[in-house]
TORVOTOR-697165 format. One record per residue (C-alpha): x, y, z; residue number from 1. Coordinates in steps of 0.2 Angstrom, whole numbers, plus 2048, in hexadecimal, padded with zeros to 3 digits. Example, Ala and Ser with C-alpha at 12.3 -4.5 7.8 and 13.67 -1.06 7.14 Angstrom:
BEGIN
<u: 83E v: 7EA w: 827 k: 1>
<u: 844 v: 7FB w: 824 k: 2>
***
This chain:
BEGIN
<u: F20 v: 1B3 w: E57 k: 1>
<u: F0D v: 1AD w: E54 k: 2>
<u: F08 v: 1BF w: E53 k: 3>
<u: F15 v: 1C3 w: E46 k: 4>
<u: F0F v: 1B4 w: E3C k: 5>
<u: EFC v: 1B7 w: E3E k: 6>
<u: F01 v: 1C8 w: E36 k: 7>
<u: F0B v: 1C3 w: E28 k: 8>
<u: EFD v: 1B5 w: E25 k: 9>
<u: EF1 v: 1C5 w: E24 k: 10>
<u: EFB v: 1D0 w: E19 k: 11>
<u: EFE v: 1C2 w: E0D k: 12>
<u: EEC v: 1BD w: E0C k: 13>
<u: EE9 v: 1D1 w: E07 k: 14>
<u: EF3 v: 1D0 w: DFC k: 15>
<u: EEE v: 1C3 w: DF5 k: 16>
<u: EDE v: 1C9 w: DF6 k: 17>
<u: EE3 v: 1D9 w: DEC k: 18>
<u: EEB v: 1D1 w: DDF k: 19>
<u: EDC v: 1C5 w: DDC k: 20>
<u: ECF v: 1D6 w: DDB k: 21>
<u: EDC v: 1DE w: DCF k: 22>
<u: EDB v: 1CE w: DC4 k: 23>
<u: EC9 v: 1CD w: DC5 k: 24>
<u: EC5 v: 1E0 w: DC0 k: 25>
<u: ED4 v: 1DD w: DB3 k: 26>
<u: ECA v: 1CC w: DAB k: 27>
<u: EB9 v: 1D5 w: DAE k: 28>
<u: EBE v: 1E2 w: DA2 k: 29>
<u: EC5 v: 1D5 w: D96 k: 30>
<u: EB5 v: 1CD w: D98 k: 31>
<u: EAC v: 1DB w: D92 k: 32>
<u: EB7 v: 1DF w: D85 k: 33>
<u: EB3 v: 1CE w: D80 k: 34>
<u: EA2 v: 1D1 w: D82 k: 35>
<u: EA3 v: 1DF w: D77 k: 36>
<u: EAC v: 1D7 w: D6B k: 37>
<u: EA1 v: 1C8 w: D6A k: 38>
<u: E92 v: 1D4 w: D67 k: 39>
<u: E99 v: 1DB w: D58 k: 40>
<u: EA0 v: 1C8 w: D52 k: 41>
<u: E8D v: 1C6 w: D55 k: 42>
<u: E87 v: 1D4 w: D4A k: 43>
<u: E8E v: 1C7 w: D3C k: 44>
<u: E81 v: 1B8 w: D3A k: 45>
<u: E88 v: 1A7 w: D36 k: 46>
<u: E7D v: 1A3 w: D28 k: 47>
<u: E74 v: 1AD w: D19 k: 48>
<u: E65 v: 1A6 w: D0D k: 49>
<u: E67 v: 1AE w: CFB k: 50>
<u: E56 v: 1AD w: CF3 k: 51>
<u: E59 v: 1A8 w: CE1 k: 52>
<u: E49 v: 1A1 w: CD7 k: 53>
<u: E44 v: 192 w: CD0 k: 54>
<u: E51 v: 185 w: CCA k: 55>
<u: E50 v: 187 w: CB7 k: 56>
<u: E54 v: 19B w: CB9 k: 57>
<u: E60 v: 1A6 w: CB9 k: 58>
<u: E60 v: 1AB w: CC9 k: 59>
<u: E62 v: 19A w: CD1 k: 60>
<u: E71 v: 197 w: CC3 k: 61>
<u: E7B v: 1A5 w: CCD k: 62>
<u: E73 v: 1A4 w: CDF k: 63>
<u: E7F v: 194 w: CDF k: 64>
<u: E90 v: 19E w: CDB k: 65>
<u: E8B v: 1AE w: CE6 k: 66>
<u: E86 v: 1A3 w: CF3 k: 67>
<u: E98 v: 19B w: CF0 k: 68>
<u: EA2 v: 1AB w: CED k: 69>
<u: E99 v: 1B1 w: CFD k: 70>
<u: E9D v: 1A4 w: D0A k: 71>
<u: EAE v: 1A3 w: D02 k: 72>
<u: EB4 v: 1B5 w: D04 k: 73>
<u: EAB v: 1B9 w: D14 k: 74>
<u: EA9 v: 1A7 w: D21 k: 75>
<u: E99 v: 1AC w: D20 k: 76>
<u: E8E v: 199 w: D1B k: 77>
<u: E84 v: 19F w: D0E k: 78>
<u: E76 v: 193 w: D04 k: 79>
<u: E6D v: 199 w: CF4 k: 80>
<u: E5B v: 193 w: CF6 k: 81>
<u: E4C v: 18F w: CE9 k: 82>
<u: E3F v: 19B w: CE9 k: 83>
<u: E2F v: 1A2 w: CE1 k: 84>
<u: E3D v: 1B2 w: CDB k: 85>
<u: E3A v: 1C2 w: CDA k: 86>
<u: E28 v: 1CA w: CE3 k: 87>
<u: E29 v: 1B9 w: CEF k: 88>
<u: E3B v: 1BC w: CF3 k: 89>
<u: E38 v: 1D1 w: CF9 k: 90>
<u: E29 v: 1C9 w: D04 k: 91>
<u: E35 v: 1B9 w: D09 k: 92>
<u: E42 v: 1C6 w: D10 k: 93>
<u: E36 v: 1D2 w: D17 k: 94>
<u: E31 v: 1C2 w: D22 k: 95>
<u: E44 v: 1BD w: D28 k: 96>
<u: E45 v: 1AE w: D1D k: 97>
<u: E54 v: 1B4 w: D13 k: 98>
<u: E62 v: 1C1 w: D15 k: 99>
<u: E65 v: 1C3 w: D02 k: 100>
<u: E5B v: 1BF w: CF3 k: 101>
<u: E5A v: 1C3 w: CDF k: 102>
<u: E4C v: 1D0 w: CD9 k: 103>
<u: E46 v: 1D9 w: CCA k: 104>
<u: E4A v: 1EC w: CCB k: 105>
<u: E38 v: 1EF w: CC9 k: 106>
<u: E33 v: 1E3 w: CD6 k: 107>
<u: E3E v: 1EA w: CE2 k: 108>
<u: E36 v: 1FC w: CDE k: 109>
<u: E24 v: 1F7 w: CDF k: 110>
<u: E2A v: 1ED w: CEF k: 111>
<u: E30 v: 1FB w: CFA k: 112>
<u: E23 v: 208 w: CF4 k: 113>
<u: E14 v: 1FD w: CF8 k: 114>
<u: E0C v: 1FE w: CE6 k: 115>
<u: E07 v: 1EE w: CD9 k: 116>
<u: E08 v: 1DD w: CDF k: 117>
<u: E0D v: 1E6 w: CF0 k: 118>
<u: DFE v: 1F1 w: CF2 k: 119>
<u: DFC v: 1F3 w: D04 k: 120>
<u: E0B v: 1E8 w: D08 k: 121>
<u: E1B v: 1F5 w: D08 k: 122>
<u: E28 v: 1EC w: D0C k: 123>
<u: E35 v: 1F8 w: D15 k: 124>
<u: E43 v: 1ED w: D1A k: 125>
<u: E4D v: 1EA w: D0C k: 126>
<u: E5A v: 1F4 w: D03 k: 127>
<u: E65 v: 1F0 w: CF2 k: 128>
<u: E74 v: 1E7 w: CF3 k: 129>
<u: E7A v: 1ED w: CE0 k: 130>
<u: E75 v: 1EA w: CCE k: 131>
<u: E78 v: 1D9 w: CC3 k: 132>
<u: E74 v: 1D7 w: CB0 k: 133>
<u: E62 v: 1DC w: CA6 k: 134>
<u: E55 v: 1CE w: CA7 k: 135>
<u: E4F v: 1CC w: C98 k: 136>
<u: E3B v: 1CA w: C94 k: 137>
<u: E39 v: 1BC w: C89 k: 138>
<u: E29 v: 1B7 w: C82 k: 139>
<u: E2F v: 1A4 w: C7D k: 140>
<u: E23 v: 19B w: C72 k: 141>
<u: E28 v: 18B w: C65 k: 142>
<u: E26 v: 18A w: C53 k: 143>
<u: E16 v: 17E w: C55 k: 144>
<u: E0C v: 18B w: C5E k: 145>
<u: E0A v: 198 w: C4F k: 146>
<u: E0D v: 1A6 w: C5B k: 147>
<u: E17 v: 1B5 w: C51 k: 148>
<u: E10 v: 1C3 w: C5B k: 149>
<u: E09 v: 1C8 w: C69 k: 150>
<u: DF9 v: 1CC w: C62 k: 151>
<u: DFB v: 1B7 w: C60 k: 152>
<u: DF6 v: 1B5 w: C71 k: 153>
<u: DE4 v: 1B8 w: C72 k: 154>
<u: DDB v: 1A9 w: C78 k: 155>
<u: DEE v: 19E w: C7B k: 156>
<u: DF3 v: 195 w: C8A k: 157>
<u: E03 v: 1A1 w: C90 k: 158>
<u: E0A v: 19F w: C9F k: 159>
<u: E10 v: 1B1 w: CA8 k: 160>
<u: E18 v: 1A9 w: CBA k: 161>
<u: E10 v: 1A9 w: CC8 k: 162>
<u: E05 v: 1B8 w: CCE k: 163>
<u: E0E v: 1C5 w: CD7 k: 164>
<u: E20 v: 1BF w: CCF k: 165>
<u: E2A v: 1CB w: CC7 k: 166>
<u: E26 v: 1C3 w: CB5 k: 167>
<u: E14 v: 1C2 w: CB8 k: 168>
<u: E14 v: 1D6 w: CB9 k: 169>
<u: E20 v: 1D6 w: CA9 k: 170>
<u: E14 v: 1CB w: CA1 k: 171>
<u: E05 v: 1D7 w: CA6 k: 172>
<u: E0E v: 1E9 w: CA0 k: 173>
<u: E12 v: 1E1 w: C8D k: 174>
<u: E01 v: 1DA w: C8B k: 175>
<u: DFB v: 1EA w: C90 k: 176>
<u: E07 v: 1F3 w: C84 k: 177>
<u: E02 v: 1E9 w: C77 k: 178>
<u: DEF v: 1EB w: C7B k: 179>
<u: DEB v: 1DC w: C84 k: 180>
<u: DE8 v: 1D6 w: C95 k: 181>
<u: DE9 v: 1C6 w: C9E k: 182>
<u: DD6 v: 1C3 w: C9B k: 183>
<u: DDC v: 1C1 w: C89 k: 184>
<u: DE6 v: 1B2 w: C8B k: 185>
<u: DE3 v: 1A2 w: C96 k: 186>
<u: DF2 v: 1A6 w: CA1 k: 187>
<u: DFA v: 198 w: CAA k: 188>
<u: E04 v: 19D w: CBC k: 189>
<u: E14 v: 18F w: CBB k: 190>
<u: E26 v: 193 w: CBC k: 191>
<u: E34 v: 192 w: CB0 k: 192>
<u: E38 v: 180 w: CAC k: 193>
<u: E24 v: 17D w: CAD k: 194>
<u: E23 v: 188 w: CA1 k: 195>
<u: E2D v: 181 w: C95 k: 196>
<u: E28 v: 170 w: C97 k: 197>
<u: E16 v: 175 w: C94 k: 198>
<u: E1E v: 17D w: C85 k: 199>
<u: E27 v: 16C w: C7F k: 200>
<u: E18 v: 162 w: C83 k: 201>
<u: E0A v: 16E w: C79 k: 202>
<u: E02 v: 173 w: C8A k: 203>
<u: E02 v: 184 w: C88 k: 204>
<u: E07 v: 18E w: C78 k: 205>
<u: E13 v: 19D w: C7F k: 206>
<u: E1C v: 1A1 w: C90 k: 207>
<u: E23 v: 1B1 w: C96 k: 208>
<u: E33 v: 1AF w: C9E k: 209>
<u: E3B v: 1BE w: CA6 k: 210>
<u: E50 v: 1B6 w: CA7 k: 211>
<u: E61 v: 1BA w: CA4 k: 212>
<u: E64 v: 1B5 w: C93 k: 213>
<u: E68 v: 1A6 w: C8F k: 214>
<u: E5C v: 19D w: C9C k: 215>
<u: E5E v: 18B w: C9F k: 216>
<u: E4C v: 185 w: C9F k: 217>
<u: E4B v: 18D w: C8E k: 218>
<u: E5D v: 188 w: C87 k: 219>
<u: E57 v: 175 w: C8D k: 220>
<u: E46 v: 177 w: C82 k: 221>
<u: E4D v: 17C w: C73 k: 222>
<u: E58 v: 16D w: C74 k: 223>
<u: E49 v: 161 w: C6F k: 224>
<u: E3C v: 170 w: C68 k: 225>
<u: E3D v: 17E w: C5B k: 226>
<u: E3D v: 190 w: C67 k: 227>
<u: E37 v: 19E w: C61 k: 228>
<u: E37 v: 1B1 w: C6C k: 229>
<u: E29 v: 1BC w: C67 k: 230>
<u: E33 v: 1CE w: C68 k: 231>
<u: E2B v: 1DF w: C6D k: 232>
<u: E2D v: 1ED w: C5D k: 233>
<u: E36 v: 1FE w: C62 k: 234>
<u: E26 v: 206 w: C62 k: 235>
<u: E1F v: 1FB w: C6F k: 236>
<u: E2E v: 1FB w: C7A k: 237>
<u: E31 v: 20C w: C7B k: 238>
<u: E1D v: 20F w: C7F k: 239>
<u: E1F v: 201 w: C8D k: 240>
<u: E2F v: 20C w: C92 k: 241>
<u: E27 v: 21D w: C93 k: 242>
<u: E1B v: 216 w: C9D k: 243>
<u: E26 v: 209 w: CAB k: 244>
<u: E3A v: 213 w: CAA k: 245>
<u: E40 v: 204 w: CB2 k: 246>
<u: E3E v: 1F9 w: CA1 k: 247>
<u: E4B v: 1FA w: C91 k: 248>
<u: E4E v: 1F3 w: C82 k: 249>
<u: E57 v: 1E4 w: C7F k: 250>
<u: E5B v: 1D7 w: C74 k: 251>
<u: E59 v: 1C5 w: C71 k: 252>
<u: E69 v: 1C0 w: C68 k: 253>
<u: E6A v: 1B5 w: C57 k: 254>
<u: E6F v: 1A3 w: C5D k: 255>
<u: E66 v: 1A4 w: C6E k: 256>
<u: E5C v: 196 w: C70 k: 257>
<u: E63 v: 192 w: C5B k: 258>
<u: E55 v: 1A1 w: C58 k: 259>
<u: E5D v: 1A6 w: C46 k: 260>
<u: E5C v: 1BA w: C46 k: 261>
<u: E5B v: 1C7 w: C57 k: 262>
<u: E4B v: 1C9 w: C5F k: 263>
<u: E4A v: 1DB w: C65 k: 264>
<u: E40 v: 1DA w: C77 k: 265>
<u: E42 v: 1E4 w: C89 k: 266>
<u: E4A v: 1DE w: C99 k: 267>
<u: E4A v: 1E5 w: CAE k: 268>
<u: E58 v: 1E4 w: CB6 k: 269>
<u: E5D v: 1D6 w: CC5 k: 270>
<u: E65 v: 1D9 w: CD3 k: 271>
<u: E67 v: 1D3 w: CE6 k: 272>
<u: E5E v: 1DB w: CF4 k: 273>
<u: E64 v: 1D9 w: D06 k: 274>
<u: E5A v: 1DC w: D16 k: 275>
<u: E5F v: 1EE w: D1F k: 276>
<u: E60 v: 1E8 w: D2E k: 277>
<u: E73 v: 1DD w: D28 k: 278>
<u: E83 v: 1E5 w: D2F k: 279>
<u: E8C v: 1F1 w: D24 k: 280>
<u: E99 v: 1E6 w: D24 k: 281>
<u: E93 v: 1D7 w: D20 k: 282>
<u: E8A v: 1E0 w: D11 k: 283>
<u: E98 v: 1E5 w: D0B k: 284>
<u: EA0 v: 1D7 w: D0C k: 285>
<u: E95 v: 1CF w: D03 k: 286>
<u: E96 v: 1DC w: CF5 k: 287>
<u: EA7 v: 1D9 w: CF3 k: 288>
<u: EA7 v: 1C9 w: CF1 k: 289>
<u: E9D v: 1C9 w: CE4 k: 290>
<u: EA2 v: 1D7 w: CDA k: 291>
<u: EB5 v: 1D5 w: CDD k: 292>
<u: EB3 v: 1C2 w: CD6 k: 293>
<u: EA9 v: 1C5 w: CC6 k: 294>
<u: EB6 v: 1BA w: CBC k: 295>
<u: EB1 v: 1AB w: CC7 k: 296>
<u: EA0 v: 1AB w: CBF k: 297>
<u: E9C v: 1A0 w: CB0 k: 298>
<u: E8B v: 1A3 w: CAD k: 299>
<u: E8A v: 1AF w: C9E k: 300>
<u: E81 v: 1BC w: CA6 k: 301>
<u: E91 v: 1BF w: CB3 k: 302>
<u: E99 v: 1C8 w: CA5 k: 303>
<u: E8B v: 1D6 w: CA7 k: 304>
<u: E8F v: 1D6 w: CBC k: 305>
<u: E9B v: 1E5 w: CBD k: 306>
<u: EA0 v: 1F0 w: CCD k: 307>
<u: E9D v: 200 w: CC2 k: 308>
<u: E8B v: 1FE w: CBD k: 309>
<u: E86 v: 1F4 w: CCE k: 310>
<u: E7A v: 204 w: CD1 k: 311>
<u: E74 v: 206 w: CC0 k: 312>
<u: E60 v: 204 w: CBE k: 313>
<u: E5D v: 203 w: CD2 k: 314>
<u: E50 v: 20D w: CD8 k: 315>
<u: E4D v: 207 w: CEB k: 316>
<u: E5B v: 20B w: CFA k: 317>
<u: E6D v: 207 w: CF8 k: 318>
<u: E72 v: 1FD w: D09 k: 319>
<u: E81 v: 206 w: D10 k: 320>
<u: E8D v: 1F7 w: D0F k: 321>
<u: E8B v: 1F7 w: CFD k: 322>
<u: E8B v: 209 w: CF9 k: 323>
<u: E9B v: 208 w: D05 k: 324>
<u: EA4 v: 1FB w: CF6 k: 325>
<u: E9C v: 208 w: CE6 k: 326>
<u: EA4 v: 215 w: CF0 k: 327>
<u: EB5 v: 20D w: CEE k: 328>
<u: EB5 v: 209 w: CDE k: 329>
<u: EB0 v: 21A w: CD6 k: 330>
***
């Protein structure tokens, strides 16, 4: 009888055994399908930086609601950051401290092949995201500085952004154009809302300002002083054209800034940049939360932000998440 029992104790214990092997191979493969899963859940990051500018431009204005439309549409936490803009964001990506960022079109180009203010400093990790709304180059002045053209500027205190920023080099090309160079001027390196409170208080006499139209910094100086934009004739623009493709003409309307007739200037394009090294996925994503939600932008330029024309004027790699959305919507 003791035999019989040791036996039945032995069999069950094998049996037991068994099934406990079977479950353990059965969870070890859950575990790595887990594991699998889990790495491609950590393919997504929890958190983005958009690079914007500083906080009296356009770019800052939007970062805010892409940064919202963003977190919204895909979980992902994502915060729109003050920056230096466009030259200081490509190098700001290129050293892991954003994921996203606003840039010139022609910063982005002189970024990626290593030429201008990124001579000998290529920066190879960053592809385009899509196309936004032309950035107008505005030459602001006031009334009380006299200034009327550019010839005006010899000797004058101007301020042309910080050096290596995209409206530094815009600043550069149109005094070239127009025969002049930044030995010609007293240039001043300050940033948007600088600029124009220099203006208001008679510190310097003219500031370039390379912005979507209307730009706050310049909207809040004309409400305590005169504004006046110094355009760029058609023969001047289409010289500055021929010579750097990704400019075109453009148009600073009557009752901008209460200026009382259209001031015919140029603008570059804006648009976001992503790191390369993002998920398809995730950018886009992005794209789509963006471009799918352009009536949940109130700043003026958002009526410019259109699916069709996201790849107009870009000149630097398309990332494939975003080529993926374009590709939809043709």
């Amino acid at each position: 009888m003791r035999k019989k029992q040791c036996k039945l104790l032995m069999l069950l214990s094998i049996f037991a055994l068994m099934i406990l092997a079977a479950c353990g191979s059965d969870s070890g493969g859950n575990s790595k399908e887990t594991t699998g899963e889990g790495s491609k859940s950590s393919d997504k990051p929890k958190f983005l930086s958009l690079l914007t500018g500083g906080t009296q431009g356009t770019y800052y204005a939007l970062g805010g609601t892409f940064a919202d439309l963003i977190t919204t549409e895909t979980g992902i936490k994502t915060t729109a950051e003050v920056s230096q803009a466009s030259a200081a964001n490509m190098t700001a990506l290129q050293d892991g401290k954003g994921e996203i960022a606003f840039v010139q079109t022609d910063i982005a180009y002189y970024a990626t092949e290593g030429t201008l203010m990124f001579d000998g400093n290529k920066i190879d990790t960053i592809s385009a995201l899509g196309a936004l709304y032309p950035e107008t180059v505005q030459l602001v002045t006031t009334e009380a500085s006299g200034i009327k053209t550019y010839a005006d500027l010899k000797g004058k205190k101007v301020s042309v952004g910080a050096p290596g920023s995209g409206t530094y080099a815009n600043a550069e090309q149109l005094l070239e154009i127009h025969g002049l160079t930044m030995d010609d001027i007293k240039a001043q390196n300050l940033d948007f809302g600088e600029s124009t409170d220099g203006l208001q208080s008679g510190q310097i006499d003219a500031a370039f300002i390379t912005a979507g139209t209307p730009t706050g910094a310049v909207e809040a100086l004309n409400a305590t002083t005169k504004v006046n934009i110094v355009g760029v004739d058609s023969g001047k623009a289409d010289e500055l054209i021929d010579k750097y493709p990704y400019y075109a003409k453009d148009t600073v309307k009557a009752g901008s800034y209460g200026i009382a007739n259209d001031v015919e200037t140029v603008s570059v394009l804006a648009m976001l940049a992503v790191k390369k090294d993002l998920p398809e996925e995730v950018v886009y994503s992005m794209t789509k939360a963006i471009y799918d939600n352009t009536d949940k932008i109130s700043h003026d330029k958002g009526r410019f932000i259109k699916a069709e024309t996201g790849l107009d004027g870009i000149s630097i790699e398309i990332h494939p998440g975003a080529q993926k959305y374009f590709d939809e919507k043709k």
